[in-house]
C-alpha positions in Angstrom: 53.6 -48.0 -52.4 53.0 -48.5 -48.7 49.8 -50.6 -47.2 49.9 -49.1 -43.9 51.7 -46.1 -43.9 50.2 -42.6 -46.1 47.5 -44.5 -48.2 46.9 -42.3 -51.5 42.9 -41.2 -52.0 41.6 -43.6 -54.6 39.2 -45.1 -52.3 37.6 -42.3 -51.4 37.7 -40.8 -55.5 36.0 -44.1 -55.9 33.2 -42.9 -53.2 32.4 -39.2 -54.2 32.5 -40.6 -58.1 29.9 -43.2 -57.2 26.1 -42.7 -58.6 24.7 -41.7 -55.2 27.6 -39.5 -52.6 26.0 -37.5 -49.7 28.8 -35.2 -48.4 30.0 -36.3 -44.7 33.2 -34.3 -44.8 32.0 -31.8 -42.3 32.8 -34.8 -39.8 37.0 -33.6 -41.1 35.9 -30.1 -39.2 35.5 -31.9 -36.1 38.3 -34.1 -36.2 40.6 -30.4 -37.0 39.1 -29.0 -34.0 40.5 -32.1 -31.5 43.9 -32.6 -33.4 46.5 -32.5 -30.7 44.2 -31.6 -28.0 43.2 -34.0 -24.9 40.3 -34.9 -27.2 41.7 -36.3 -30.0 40.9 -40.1 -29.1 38.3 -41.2 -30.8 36.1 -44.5 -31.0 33.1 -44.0 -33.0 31.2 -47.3 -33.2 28.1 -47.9 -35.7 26.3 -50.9 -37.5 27.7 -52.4 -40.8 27.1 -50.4 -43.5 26.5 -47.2 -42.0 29.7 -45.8 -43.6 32.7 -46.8 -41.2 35.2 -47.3 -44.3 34.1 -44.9 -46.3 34.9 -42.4 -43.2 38.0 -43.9 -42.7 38.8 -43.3 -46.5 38.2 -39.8 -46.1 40.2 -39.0 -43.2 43.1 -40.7 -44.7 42.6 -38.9 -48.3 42.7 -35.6 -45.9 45.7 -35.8 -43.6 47.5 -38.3 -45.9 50.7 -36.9 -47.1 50.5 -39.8 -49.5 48.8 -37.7 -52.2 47.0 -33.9 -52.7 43.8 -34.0 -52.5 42.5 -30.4 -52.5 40.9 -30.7 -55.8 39.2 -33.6 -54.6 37.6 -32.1 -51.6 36.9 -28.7 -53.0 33.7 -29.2 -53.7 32.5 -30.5 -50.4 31.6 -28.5 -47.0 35.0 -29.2 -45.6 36.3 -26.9 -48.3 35.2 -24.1 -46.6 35.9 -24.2 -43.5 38.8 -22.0 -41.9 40.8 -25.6 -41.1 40.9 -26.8 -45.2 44.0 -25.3 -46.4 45.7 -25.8 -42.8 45.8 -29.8 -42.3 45.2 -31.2 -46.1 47.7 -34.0 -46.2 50.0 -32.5 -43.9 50.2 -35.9 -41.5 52.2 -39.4 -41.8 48.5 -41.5 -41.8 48.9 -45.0 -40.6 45.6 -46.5 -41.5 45.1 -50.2 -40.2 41.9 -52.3 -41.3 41.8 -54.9 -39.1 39.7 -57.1 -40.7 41.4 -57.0 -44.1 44.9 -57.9 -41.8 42.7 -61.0 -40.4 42.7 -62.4 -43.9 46.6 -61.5 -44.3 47.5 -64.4 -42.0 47.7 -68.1 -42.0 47.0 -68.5 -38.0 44.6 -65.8 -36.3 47.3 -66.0 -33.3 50.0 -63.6 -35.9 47.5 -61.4 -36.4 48.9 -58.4 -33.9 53.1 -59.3 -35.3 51.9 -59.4 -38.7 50.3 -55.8 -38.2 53.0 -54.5 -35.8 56.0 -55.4 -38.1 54.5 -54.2 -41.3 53.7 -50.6 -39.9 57.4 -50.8 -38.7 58.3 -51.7 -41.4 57.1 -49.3 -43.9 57.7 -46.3 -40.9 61.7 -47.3 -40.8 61.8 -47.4 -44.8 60.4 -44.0 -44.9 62.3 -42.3 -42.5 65.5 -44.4 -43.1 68.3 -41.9 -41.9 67.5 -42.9 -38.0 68.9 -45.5 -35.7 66.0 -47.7 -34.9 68.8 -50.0 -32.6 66.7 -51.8 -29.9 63.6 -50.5 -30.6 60.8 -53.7 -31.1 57.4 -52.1 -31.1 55.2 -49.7 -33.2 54.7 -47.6 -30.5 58.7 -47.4 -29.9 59.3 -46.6 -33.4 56.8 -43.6 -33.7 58.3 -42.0 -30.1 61.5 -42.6 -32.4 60.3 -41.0 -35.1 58.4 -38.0 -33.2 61.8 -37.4 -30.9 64.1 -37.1 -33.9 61.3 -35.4 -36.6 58.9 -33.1 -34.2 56.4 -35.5 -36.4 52.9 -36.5 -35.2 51.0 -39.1 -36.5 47.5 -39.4 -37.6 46.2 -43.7 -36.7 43.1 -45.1 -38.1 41.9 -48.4 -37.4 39.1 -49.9 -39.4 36.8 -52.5 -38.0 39.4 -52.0 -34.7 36.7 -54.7 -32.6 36.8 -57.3 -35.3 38.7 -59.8 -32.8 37.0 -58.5 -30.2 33.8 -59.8 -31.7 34.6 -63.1 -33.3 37.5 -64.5 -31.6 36.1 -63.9 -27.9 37.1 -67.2 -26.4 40.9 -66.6 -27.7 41.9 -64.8 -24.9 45.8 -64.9 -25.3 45.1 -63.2 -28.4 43.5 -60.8 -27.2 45.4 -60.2 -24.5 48.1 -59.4 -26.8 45.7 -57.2 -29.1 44.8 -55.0 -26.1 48.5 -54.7 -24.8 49.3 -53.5 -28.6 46.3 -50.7 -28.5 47.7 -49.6 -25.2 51.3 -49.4 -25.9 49.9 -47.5 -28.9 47.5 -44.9 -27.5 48.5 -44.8 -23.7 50.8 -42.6 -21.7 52.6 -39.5 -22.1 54.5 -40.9 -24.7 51.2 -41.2 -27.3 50.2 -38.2 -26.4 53.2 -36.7 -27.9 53.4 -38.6 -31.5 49.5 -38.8 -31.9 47.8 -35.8 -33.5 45.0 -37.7 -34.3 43.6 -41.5 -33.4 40.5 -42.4 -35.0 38.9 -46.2 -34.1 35.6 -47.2 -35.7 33.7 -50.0 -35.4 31.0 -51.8 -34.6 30.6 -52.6 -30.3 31.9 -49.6 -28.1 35.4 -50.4 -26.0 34.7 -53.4 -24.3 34.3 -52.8 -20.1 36.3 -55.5 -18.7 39.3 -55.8 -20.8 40.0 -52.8 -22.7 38.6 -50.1 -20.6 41.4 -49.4 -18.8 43.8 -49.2 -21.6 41.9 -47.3 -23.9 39.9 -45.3 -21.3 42.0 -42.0 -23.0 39.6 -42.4 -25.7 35.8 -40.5 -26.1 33.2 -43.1 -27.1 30.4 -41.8 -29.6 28.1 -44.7 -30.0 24.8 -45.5 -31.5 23.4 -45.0 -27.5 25.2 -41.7 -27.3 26.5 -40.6 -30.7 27.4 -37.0 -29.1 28.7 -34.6 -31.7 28.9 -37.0 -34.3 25.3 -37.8 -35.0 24.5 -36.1 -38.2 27.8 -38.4 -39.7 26.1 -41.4 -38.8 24.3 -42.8 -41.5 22.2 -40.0 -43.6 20.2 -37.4 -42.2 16.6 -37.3 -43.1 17.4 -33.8 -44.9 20.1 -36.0 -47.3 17.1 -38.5 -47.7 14.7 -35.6 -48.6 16.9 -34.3 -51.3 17.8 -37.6 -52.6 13.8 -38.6 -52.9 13.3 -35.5 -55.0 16.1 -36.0 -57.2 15.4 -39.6 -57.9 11.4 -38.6 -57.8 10.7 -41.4 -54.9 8.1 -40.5 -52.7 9.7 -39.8 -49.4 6.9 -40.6 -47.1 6.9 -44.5 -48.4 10.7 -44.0 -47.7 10.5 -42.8 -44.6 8.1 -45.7 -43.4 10.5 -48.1 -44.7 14.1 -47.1 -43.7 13.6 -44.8 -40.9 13.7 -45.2 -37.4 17.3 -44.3 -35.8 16.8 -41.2 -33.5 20.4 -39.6 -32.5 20.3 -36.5 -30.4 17.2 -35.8 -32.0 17.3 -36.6 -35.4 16.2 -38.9 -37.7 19.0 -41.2 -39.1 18.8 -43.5 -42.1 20.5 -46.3 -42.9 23.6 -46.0 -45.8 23.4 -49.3 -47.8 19.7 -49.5 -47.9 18.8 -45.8 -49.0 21.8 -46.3 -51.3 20.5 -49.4 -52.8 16.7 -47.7 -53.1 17.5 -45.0 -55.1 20.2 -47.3 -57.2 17.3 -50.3 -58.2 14.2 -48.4 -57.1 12.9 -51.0 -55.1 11.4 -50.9 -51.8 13.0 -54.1 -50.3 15.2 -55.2 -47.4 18.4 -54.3 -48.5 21.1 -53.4 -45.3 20.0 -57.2 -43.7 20.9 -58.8 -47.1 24.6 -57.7 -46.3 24.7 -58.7 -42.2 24.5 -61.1 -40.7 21.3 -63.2 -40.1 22.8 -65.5 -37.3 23.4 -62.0 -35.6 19.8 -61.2 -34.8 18.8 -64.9 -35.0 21.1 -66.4 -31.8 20.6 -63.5 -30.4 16.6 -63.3 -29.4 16.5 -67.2 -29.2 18.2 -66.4 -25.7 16.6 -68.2 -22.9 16.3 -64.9 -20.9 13.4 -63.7 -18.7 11.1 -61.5 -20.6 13.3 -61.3 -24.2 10.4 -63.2 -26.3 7.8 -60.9 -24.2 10.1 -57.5 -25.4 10.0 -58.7 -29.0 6.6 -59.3 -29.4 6.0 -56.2 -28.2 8.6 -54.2 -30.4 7.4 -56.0 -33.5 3.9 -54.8 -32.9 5.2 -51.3 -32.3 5.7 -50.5 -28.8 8.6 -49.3 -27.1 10.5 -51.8 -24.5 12.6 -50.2 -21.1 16.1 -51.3 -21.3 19.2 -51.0 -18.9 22.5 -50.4 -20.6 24.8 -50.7 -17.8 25.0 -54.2 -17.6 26.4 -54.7 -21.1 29.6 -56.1 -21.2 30.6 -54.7 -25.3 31.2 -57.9 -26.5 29.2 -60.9 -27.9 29.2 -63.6 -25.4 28.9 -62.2 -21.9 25.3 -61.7 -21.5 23.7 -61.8 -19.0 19.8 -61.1 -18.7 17.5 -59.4 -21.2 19.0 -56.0 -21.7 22.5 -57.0 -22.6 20.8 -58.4 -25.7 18.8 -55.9 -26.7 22.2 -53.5 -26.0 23.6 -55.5 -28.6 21.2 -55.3 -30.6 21.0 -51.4 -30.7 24.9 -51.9 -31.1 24.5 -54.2 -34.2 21.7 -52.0 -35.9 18.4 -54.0 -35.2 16.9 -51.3 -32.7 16.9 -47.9 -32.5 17.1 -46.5 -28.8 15.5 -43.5 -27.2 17.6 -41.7 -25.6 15.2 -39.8 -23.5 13.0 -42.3 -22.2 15.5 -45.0 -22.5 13.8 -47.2 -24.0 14.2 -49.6 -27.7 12.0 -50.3 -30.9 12.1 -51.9 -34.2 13.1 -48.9 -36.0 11.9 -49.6 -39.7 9.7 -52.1 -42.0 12.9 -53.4 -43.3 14.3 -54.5 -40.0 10.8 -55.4 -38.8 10.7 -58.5 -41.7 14.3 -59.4 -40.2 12.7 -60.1 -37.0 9.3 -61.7 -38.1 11.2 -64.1 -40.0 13.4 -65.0 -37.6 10.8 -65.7 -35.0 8.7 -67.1 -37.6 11.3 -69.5 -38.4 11.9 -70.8 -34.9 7.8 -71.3 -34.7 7.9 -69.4 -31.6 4.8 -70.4 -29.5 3.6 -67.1 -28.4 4.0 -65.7 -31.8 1.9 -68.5 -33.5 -0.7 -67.8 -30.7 -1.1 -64.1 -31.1 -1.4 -64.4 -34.9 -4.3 -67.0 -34.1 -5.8 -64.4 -32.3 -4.8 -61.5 -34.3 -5.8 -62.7 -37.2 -9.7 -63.1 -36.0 -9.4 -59.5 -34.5 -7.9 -57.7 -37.7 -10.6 -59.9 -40.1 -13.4 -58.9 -37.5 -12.6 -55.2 -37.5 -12.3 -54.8 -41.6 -15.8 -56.5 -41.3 -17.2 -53.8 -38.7 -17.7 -57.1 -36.3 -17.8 -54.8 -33.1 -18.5 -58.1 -30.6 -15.7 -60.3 -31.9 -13.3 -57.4 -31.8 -14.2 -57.0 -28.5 -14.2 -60.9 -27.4 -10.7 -61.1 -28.6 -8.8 -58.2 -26.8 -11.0 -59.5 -23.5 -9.1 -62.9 -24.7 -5.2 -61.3 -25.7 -5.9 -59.5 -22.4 -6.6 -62.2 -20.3 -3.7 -64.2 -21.8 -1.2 -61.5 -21.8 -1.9 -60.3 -18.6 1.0 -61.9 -17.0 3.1 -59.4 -18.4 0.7 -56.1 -18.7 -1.3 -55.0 -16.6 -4.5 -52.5 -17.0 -4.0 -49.6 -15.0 -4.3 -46.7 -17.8 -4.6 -46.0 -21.3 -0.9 -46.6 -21.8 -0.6 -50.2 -20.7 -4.1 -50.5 -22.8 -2.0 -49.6 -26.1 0.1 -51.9 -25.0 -2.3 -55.1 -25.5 -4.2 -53.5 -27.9 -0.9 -53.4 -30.6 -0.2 -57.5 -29.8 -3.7 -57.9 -30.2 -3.7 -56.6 -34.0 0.1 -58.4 -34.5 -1.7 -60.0 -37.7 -1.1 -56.3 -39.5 2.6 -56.9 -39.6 1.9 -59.0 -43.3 -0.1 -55.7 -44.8 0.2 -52.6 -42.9 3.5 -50.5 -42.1 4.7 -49.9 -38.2 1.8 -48.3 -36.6 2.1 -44.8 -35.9 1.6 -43.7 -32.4 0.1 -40.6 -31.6 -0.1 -39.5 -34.8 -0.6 -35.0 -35.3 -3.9 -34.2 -36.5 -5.9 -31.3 -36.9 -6.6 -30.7 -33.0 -5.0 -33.3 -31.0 -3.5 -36.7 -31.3 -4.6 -39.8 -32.6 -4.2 -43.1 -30.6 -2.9 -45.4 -33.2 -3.1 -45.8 -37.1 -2.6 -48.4 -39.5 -2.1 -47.3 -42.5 -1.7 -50.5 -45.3 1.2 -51.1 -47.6 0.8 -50.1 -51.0 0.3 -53.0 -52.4 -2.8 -54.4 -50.0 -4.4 -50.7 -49.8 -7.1 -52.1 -52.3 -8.0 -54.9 -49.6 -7.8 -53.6 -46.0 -8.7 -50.7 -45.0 -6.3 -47.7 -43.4 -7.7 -47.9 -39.2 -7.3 -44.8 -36.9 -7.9 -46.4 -33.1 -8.4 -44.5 -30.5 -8.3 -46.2 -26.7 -10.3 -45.3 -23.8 -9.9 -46.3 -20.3 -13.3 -46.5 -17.9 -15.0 -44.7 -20.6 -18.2 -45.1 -23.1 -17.4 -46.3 -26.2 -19.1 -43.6 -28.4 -16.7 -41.5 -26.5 -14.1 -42.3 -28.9 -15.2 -42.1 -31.2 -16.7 -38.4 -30.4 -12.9 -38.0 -29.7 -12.1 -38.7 -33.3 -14.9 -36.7 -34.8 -14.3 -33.9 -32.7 -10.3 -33.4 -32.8 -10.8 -34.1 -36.6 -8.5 -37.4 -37.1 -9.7 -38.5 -40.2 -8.7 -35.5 -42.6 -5.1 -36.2 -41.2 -4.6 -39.2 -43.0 -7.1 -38.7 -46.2 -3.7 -38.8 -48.3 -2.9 -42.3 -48.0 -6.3 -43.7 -48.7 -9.8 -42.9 -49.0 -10.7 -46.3 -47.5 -10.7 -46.0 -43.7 -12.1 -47.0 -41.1 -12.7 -45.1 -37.4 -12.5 -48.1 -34.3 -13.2 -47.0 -30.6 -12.3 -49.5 -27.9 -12.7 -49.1 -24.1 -11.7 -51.0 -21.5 -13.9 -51.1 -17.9 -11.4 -51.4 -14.8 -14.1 -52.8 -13.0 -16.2 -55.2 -15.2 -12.9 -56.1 -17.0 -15.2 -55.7 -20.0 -14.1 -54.7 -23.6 -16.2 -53.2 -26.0 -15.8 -51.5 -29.4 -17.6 -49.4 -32.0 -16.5 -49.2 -35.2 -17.7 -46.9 -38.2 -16.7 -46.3 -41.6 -15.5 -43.1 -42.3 
């Protein structure tokens, strides 16, 4: 049996026979409708453990001529589509996982022979009968192939950025690694043998080195997933059906693994949805199985602004951020943004594509990032709890003047970076100020739908503290009376909106005078 070349479908039997399988063939549909057209290049890059392999496994067990897997698929969407029947292992597959090859090899520098020859290899065993004479690269022996056979190839490459990522400072090897994608995908010769090319991965196709050779390719990313964002990670209808099935309720799910937003909808996390309904335990599972150091080096980066930008994420708010800067790699950065591009990149923020900006997009990545910071003793983070955690005790307590005291002081010390000039860059203080609900309350919810308007902000606590602090619904005022507020909330009806998570909540009204530079609040139990 060949590594390389026509891999059979036991990977992916494996997948749909596992306890938990949300169907993701209707991503095959796709993939039919670009084979052997201008669009058939594709690089689709996403976290770990959002599903790469396991869509690489598909595709093979599809166009692999290696086995029959019509049974296999039949009772997925793919099976009825018009396509099905049409493509179902009719390709040679030559599916290449690059970081499985890494481990193949004594010295990282073989890494591009070893995979070269074995995929020649295994190609001139199969079709033995033709006179490979003079022919010494991969790309040489498919034209071969596709000039004597009318063949065209399907080519998969798993983790194809691997070396990209962790062997950045080899640059011979790398060299050598683009010159082999670009022999293999480039030119009119390619285009002739490749039905299908299919690269997944983690960071897009890297600007200053590969762009050029690979710039055939259409990049679907986790900035711009295009037509592909329902097939990365699950959809919050999969999550739905999966919460009813298992009997989980889906609104504590939602609060703790939601957060990605792709072309308008709501994505979730593989692994850690998986690993919910598999142990039914609401936990951090996804960051178990990445890599800390990743977030970790990453926001201890002496940029202007990136401590700033994460203090502000982990208390809620969103953060502007320029992607055109980012170099798609992991060591050429170069201010603030081509972190937090990586970041999206890697996982550990969700991005909004319409007002370009980034977030923490769940409570399980939140705790990645408060212990990371908490672990490095950042400064400004150990000052802001101080603070926070007088302002949070002071408003279960109804203590209107201390509440009001310490946002005049967060103010005045944050001010620096945010200034007062609405009720928008007053949200934005007002969530650092009450960082100290990170421990017992979920994300606040911004803006959240009530009965006749929108609420500011609420906290709603985790269930295990909703015995001991209260759920808060804030509303923020700007050169305004302070009853006003809460008038607001009375009169738009806030607090029937969030009677189903607790019956213990508590209605806070803070104002802020542009012209005194006063703060005052009024708080009253609902």
């Amino acid at each position: 049996m060949s590594i390389f070349l026509n891999p059979d479908n036991a990977n992916f039997n494996e997948a749909v026979h596992s306890k938990i399988y949300v169907d993701k063939t209707g991503l095959i549909e796709y993939t039919n409708s670009v084979l052997s057209t201008t669009a058939k290049f594709i690089c689709n890059s996403r976290p770990r453990r959002f599903g790469k392999s396991m869509t690489a496994d598909m595709l093979c067990a599809y166009y692999s001529k290696g086995c029959d897997s019509r049974e296999l698929f039949q009772p997925y969407t793919i099976s009825s589509c018009s396509t099905f029947e049409k493509y179902i292992n009719q390709y040679d597959v030559i599916h290449i996982d690059v970081q499985w090859c890494k481990d193949q090899v004594e010295n990282i520098n073989d890494i591009v022979n070893y995979i070269k020859e074995s995929c020649m290899h295994e190609l001139q065993n199969e079709y033995c009968n033709i006179d490979y004479n003079g022919i010494i690269s991969l790309s040489g022996t498919l034209s071969k192939i596709n000039d004597e056979t009318g063949h065209r190839f399907v080519v998969i490459i798993d983790e194809w950025d691997v070396l990209i990522r962790d062997n950045a400072d080899n640059k011979k090897l790398l060299e050598e690694y683009i010159d082999f994608l670009k022999g293999l995908f480039k030119g009119s010769q390619p285009s002739r043998y490749i039905a299908l090319a299919y690269l997944t991965g983690i960071l897009p196709i890297k600007r200053t080195m590969t762009q050029s050779a690979l710039n055939n390719f259409d990049e679907y990313t986790m900035l711009n997933p295009g037509p592909l964002a329902s097939f990365i990670g699950f959809t919050e209808g999969e999550v739905k059906g999966l919460s009813n099935k298992y009997n989980i309720d889906f609104d504590r799910i939602k609060k703790w693994y939601d957060g990605y937003y792709l072309n308008h909808q709501h994505v979730y996390n593989p692994k850690a949805v998986v690993s919910l309904f598999t142990l039914g335990v609401f936990q951090g599972y996804w960051a178990q199985t990445s890599s800390y150091e990743s977030i970790h080096s990453l926001i201890q980066m002496n940029f202007d602004g990136l401590k700033e930008a994460v203090l502000e994420m982990l208390s809620g708010n969103e953060v502007k951020m320029q992607t055109t800067s980012f170099q798609n790699d992991m060591v050429s950065f170069k201010n603030m943004d081509d972190v937090l591009t990586a970041l999206v990149h890697l996982g550990y923020l969700g991005y909004n594509q319409t007002y370009k900006t980034v977030f923490i997009p769940n409570e399980e990545i939140r705790q990645e990032f408060v212990n990371s910071v908490s672990e490095d003793k950042w400064n400004d983070l150990i000052q802001f709890e101080r603070e926070s955690d007088t302002i949070l005790e002071a408003t279960c307590q109804m203590k209107t003047e201390v509440v009001a005291k310490q946002m005049e002081k967060i103010h005045n010390t944050y001010a620096s970076n945010i200034t007062y000039h609405n009720e928008n860059s007053l949200s934005s203080v007002l969530t650092i100020a009450y960082l100290s609900t990170l421990k017992y309350y979920f994300k606040p919810i911004r803006e959240l739908p009530t009965g006749r308007g929108f609420a500011d902000f609420v906290y709603i606590p985790k269930l295990e503290y909703k015995d001991y602090y209260p759920a808060l619904l804030v509303e923020l005022k700007w050169n305004h009376n302070v009853q006003s507020a809460l008038d607001q909330i009375k009169e738009k009806v806030y607090p029937q909106s969030i009677q189903e998570y607790t019956d213990n909540l508590l209605l806070v009204g803070i104002t802020y005078d542009s012209k005194t530079k006063e703060h005052r609040c009024k708080i009253e139990k609902f």
